[in-house]
N, C-alpha and C positions, 0 to 999 in steps of 0.2 A: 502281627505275631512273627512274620516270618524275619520283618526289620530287625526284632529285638533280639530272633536269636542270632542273625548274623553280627549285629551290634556286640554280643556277646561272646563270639567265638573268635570275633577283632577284637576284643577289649583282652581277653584271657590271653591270648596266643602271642597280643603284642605287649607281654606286661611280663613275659618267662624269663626270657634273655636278651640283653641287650643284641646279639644277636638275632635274626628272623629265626620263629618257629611255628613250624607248619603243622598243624595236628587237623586230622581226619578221620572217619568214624561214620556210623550208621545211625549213630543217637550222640544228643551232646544235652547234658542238663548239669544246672547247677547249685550251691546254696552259698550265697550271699550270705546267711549268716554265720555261716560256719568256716568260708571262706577257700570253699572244693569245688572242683570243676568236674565232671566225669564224660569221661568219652568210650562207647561200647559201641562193639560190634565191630570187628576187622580195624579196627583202631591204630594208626601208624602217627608216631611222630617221629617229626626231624626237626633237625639243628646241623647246619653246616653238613658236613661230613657223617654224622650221628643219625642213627636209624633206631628206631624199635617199633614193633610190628607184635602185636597180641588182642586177646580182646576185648581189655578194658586197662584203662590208661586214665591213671587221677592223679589230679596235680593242687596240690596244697599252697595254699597263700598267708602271705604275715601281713598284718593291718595297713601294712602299704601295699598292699595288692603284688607285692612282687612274691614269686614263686619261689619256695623255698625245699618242696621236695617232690619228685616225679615217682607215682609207683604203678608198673607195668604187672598186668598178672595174664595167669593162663597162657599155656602155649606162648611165650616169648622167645622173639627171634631180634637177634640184635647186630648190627654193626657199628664197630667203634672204632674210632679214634684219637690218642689221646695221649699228649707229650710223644708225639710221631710214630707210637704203638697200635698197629691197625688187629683191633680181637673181632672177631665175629662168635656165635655163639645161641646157647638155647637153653632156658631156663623157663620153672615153672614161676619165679615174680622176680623182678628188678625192681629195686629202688634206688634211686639217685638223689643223690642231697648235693645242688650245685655251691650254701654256702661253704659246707666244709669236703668238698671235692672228693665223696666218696662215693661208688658202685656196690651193693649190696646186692649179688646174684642169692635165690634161694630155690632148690628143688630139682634135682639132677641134672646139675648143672655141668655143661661144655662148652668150655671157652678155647676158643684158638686162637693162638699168637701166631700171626701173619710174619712179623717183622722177627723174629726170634726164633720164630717157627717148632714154636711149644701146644703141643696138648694138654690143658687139666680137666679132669672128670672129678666131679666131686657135690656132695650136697650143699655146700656153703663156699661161696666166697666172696670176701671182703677186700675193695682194692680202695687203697689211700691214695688217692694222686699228689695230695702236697709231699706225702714223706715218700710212695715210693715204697711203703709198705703195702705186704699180703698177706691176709689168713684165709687159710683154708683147709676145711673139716672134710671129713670124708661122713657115711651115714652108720650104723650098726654094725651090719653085713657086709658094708660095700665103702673099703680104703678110696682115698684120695688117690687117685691115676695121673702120674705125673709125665708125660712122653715128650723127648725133646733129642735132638742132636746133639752130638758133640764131634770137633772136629777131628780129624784121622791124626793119631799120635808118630805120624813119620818123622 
């Protein structure tokens, strides 16, 4: 048993990204027929530079076993980097869709911009990395918080 699950967690972990990805966890199970992996309990994956940290981490597969969406839930803690934009941040679910290069934070969400040195507070945001587009919602009660510098108009 124990072979098959490490079989398992080399098979999924080396099938993510052509790059190495390291994913850890207190539980890992999976279905083959449906083609999801799930990792609970203090759950951290990485990729290069790429962090996230929460407690359950499911990674969805297309009939060639390559991974086509990652979704982080609970308590999520993230560091990113990405087209040389380093965000860190905390959210109640991340989803990540690596074919069309998109970030989908969900649930009081704060992102910080390292590189730019921007703050947003907000319930939603959606970051496109091919275009370089953002959307982002604020909740009912509680606007989008946008904080950022700008330089001294001397």
């Amino acid at each position: 048993m124990k072979k098959i699950f490490i079989f398992s967690i080399f098979f999924f972990t080396s099938t993510l990204f052509a790059d190495v990805v390291d994913i850890k966890a207190n539980h890992f199970y999976a279905n083959d027929i449906n083609q999801v992996a799930f990792f609970e309990g203090n759950a951290e994956i990485k990729q290069g530079e790429n962090e996230f940290k929460s407690s359950k981490i499911t990674v969805y597969f297309n009939k060639n076993r390559k991974a086509v969406k990652y979704e982080a839930k609970d308590n999520v803690r993230f560091d990113l980097t990405e087209n040389k934009i380093h965000y860190t941040g905390k959210a109640n679910k991340v989803v990540y869709s690596p074919n069309s290069s998109k970030y989908f934070f969900y649930g009081k969400v704060v992102l910080q911009d390292h590189t730019n040195n921007r703050t947003i507070k907000a319930e939603t945001i959606e970051l496109n990395l091919k275009t370089g587009l953002a959307d982002i919602k604020g909740a009912k009660k509680q606007p989008v918080h946008f904080r950022f510098e700008i330089e001294d108009r001397k």
